[in-house]
C-alpha positions in Angstrom: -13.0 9.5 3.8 -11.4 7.2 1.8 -8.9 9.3 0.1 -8.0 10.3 4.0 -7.0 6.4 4.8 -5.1 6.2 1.8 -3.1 9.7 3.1 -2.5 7.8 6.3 -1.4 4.6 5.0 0.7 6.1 2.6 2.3 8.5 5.3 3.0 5.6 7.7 3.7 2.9 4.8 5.8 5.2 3.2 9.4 4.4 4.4 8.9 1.2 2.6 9.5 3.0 -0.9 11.6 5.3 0.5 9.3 8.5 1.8 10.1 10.2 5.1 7.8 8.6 7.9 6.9 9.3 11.3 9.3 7.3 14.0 9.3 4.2 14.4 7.2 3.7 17.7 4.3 6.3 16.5 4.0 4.0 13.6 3.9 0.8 15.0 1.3 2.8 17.7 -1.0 3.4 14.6 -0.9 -0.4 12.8 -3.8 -1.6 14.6 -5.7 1.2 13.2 -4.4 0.2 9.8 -5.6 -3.5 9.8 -7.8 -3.2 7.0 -5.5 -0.8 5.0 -2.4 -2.9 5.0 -5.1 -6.4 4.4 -6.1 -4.4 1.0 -2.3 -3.1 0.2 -1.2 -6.4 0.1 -4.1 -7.8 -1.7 -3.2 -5.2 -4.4 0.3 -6.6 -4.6 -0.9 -10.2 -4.7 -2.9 -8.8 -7.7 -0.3 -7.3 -9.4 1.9 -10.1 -9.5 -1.1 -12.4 -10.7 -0.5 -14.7 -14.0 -3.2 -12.2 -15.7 -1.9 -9.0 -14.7 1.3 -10.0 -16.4 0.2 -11.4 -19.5 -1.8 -8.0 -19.8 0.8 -5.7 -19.2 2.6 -6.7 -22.3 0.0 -5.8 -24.2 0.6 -2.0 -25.9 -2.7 -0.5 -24.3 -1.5 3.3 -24.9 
């Protein structure tokens, strides 16, 4: 079920990196659906951009 949500989030999400979306108004339809989704996207992004993630991504992991 989960890997369902993250289909849906990323179909109606997806014009914001540049994928083909459903219009506009079906979207904004579906965002109160997506509450929890779009919460944990941008928690994700906060993390990203974190002080540690940083300083750990210039470490040579590979």
């Amino acid at each position: 079920m989960a890997e369902l949500e993250n289909i849906f989030t990323l179909l109606t999400t997806g014009f914001i990196i540049g994928l083909p979306s459903p219009p506009i108004p079906i979207a904004l339809d579906l965002l109160p659906e997506m509450e929890t989704n779009l919460i944990l996207m941008l928690q994700r992004i906060e993390t990203a951009h974190g002080p540690l993630s940083q300083l750990f991504s210039s470490f040579d992991v590979g």
